[in-house]
C-alpha positions in Angstrom: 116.5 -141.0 69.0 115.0 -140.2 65.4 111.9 -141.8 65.0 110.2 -143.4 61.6 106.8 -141.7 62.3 105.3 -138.6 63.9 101.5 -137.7 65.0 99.4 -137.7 62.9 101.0 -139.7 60.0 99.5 -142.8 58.0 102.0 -145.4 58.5 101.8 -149.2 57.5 103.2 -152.0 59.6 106.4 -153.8 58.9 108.5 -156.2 61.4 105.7 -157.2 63.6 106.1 -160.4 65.8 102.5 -161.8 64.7 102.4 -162.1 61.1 98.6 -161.4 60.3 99.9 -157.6 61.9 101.9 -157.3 58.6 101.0 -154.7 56.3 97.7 -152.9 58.3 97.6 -149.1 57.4 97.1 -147.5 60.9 96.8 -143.8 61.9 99.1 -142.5 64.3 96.9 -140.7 67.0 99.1 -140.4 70.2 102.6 -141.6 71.8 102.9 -143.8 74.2 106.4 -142.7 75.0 109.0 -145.5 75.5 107.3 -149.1 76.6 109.0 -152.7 77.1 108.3 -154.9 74.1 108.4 -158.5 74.1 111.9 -159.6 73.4 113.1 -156.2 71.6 113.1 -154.4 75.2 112.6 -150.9 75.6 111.0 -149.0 72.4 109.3 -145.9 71.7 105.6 -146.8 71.3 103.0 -145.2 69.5 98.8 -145.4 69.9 97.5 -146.2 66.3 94.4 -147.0 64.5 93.2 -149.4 61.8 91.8 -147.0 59.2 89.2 -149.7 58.8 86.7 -151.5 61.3 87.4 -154.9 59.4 91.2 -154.5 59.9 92.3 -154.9 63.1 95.9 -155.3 65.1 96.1 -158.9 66.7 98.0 -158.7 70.2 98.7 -161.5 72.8 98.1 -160.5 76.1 99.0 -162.5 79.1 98.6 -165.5 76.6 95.1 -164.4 75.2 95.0 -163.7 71.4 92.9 -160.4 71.2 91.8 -158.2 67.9 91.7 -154.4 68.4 91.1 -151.9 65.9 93.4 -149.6 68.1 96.3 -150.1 70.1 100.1 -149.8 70.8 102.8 -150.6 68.2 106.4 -150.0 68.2 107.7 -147.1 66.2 109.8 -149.3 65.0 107.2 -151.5 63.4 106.0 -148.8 61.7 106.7 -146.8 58.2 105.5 -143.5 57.2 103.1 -143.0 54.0 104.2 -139.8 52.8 105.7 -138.8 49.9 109.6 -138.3 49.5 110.4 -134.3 50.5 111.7 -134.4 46.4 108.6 -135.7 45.3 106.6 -132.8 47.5 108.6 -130.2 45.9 108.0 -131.9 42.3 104.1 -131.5 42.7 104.4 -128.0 43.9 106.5 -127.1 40.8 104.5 -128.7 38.0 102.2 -126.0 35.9 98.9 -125.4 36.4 96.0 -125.1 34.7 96.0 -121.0 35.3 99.5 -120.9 34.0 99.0 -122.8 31.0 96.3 -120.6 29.9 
């Protein structure tokens, strides 16, 4: 199974079931391996965090609306922030300063 994020990666949140969830840039800091979600079934599931204390992930459990600033989340809620591998190698190709000189 390829999977949209790895340890370690920034990642932002995309097709969560609770819209305030939407959009929260999280750190990925440990898997969870594969975990029963709602009504999308089995999914691999990854332990994030907000990357700020005023951002939390809202999660309904057992019928109780709670707000954490870490928690599960689907890998496939997730998206990776990291450049393009073509973008990487443009950076590392551009001149600098010591070469211009």
């Amino acid at each position: 199974m390829a999977l949209n994020c790895r340890l370690g990666d920034l990642a932002i949140t995309v097709k969560c079931d609770i819209p305030e969830n939407l959009g929260r840039i999280v750190k990925i800091i440990a898997s969870n391996g594969i975990e029963h979600w709602s009504d999308h079934g089995p999914l691999h599931t990854w332990e994030v965090q907000t990357l700020s204390e005023t951002d939390s992930l809202t999660y309904i459990i057992k019928g109780r609306v709670t707000q954490k600033c870490q928690g599960p989340v689907p890998d496939a809620f997730l998206r990776p922030l990291h450049p393009p591998t073509d973008e990487e190698v443009l950076v590392e190709s551009l001149p600098t300063e010591k070469s211009l000189a």
